[in-house]
C-alpha positions in Angstrom: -257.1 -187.7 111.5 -260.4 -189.7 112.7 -260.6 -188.6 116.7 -259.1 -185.1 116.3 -260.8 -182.4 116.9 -260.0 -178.5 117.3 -261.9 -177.2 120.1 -260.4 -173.6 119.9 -258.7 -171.3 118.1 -257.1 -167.9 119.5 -254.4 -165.2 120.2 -253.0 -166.6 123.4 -252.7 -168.8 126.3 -255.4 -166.5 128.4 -257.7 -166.5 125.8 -257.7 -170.1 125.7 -257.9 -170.0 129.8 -260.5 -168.0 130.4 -262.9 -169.7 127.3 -262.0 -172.9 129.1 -263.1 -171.6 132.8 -266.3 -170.2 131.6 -267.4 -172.7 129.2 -266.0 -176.0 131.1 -264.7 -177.7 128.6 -262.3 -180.4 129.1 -258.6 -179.7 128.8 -257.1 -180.0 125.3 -254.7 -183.2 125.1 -252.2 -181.4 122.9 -252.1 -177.8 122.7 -250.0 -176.2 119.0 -248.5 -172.6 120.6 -246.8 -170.0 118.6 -243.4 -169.5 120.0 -244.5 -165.4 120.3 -248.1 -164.2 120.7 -247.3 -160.5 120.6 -249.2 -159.9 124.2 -246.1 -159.5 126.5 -246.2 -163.3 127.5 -243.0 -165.3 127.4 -243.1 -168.7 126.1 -242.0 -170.1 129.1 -244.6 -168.9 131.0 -246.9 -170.0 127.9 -245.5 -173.8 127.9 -245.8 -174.0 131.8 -249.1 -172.6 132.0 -250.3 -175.0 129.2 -248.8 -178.3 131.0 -249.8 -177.3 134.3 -253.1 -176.7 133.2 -253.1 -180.5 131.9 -252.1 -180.1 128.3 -249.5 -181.2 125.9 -247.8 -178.4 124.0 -246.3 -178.6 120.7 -244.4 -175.4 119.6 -245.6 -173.8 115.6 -242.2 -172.5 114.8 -240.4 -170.9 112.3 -236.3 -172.7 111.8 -234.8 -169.6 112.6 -235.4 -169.1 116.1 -233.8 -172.1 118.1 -232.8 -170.3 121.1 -236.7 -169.4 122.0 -237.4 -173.5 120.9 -234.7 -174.3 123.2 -236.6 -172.1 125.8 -239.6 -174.0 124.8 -238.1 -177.4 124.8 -236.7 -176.4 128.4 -240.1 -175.5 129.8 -241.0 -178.8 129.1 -242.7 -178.6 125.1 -243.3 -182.1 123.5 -241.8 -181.1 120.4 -241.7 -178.5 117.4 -243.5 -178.7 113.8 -241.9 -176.0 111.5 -244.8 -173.7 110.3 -243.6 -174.6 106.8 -244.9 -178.1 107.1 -248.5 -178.9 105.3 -251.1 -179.1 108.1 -251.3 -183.4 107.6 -247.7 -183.4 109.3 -249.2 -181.0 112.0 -252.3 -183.2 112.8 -249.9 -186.3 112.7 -247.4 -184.9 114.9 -250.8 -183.7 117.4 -251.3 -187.6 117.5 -248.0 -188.5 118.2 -248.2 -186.4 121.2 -251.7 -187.2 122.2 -250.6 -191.2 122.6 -247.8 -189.8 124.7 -244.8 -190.8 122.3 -242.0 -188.6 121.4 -242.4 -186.3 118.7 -238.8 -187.0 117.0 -238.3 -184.8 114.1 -235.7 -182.4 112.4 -236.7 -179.0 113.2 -236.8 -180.6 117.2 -233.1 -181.9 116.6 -231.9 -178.5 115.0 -233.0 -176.7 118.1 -231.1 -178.7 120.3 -228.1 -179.8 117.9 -224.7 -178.2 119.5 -226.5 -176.4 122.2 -224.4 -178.0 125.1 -225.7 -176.1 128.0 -228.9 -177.2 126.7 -228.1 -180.5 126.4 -225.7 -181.4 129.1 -226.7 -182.6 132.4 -223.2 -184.0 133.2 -224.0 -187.8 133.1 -221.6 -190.2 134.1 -220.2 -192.5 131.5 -222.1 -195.5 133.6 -225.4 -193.3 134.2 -225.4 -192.7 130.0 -225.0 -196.6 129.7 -227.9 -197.4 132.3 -229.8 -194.7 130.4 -229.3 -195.7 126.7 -231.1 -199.1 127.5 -233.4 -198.0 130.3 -234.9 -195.4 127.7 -235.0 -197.0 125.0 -237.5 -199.8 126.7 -235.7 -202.6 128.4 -237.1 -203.0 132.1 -234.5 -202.0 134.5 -233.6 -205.2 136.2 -233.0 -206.2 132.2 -230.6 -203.1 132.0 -228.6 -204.0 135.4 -228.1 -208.0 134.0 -226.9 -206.7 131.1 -224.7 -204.0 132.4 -223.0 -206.5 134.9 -224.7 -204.3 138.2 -227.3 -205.2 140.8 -230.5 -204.0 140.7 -230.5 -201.8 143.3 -227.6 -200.0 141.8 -229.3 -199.2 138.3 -232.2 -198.1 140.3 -229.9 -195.6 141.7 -228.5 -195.0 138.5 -231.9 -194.0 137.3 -232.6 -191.5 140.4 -229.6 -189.5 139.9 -230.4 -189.1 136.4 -233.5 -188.0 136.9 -231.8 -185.3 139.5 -229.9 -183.9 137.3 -231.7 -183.7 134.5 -233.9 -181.3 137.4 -231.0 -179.0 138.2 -230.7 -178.1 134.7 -234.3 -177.1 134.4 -235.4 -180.6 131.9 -237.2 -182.6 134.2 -237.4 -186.2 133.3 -240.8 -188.1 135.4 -241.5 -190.8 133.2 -239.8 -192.8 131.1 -241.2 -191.2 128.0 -239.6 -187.9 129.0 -236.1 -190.3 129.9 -236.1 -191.0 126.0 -236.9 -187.4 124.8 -233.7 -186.2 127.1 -232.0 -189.1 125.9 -232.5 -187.9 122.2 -231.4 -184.5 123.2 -228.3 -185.3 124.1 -227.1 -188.0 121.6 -227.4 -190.7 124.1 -230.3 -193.1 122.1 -231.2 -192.3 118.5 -234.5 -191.2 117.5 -235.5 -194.5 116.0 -236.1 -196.0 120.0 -239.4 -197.9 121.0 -241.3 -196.1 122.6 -241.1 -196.7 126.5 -244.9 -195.5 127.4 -245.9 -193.3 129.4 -245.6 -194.7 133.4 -244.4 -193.5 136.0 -240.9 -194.9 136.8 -240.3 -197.0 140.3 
């Protein structure tokens, strides 16, 4: 894909921390992780090293671990590409991620399909409603006037989403992250526009 380019290659996250410290690069915008690098590292300590650090991560799995995707997924991963899949699906889902859009696909949906302490952060029927349209890209005064509420209320709506969606560890900050939950849990399908990438009021 024109504009993609792999600056490393290695055996783990420290690896690719310490080449980055001593030769300055610039963080990688999407970073593809193994879910187990055989150093004594977890993955989520992998996947939140990785975003914290300013990176995207996209987990190389194999279909037969979903509880360590679901870790993955948890810590806060973009997405999955099954290491079965020829490397054009790879690079295309590495640009998905790198425009910041959700990386929709069926090895992600396997990983999460029945898990419901995974997937449920006890929504209210009217919070599920307000998120549905919210996440799938109407503005929010949009999503009030259509739900029959004041604005102020669907704001409110919003903000206790976004809490709980915290409490179960599947933090939500921008709307882009509103729609991947929202896929999890069955609420939008994976079809949605995508939202962008801001920061929500």
């Amino acid at each position: 894909m024109p504009g993609t380019e792999v600056v490393f290659s290695g055996s783990g996250v420290n690896e690719y921390l310490q080449w980055r410290s001593f030769s300055r690069a610039p963080t990688a915008d999407v970073v593809v992780l193994d879910l187990t690098l055989g150093d004594g590292t977890t993955v989520t300590e992998n996947v939140t090293r990785l975003i914290r650090d300013g990176s995207s991560v996209i987990i190389h799995s194999v279909a037969d671990r979903p509880a360590a995707v679901r870790e993955a997924l948890s810590a806060g991963a973009a997405g999955v590409v099954s290491k079965a899949s020829p490397i054009s699906d790879v690079i295309k889902a590495v640009g998905t991620v790198a425009r910041g859009e959700p990386l929709n696909n069926v090895e992600w949906a396997s990983a999460v399909d029945g898990d419901r302490d995974f997937a449920d952060a006890q929504l209210s029927a009217r919070e599920r409603d307000v998120l549905r349209l919210y996440a799938a890209g109407l503005p929010l005064k949009v999503v009030a006037d259509r739900l029959g509420v004041a604005y102020s209320t669907a704001k409110e709506n919003i903000t206790r989403i976004r809490v709980k969606y915290v409490e179960v560890g599947r933090p939500a900050p921008t709307k882009v992250d509103l729609l991947r939950r929202a896929m999890e849990d069955g609420i939008v399908a994976g079809t949605a526009s995508d939202p962008g990438a801001e920061r929500m009021p």
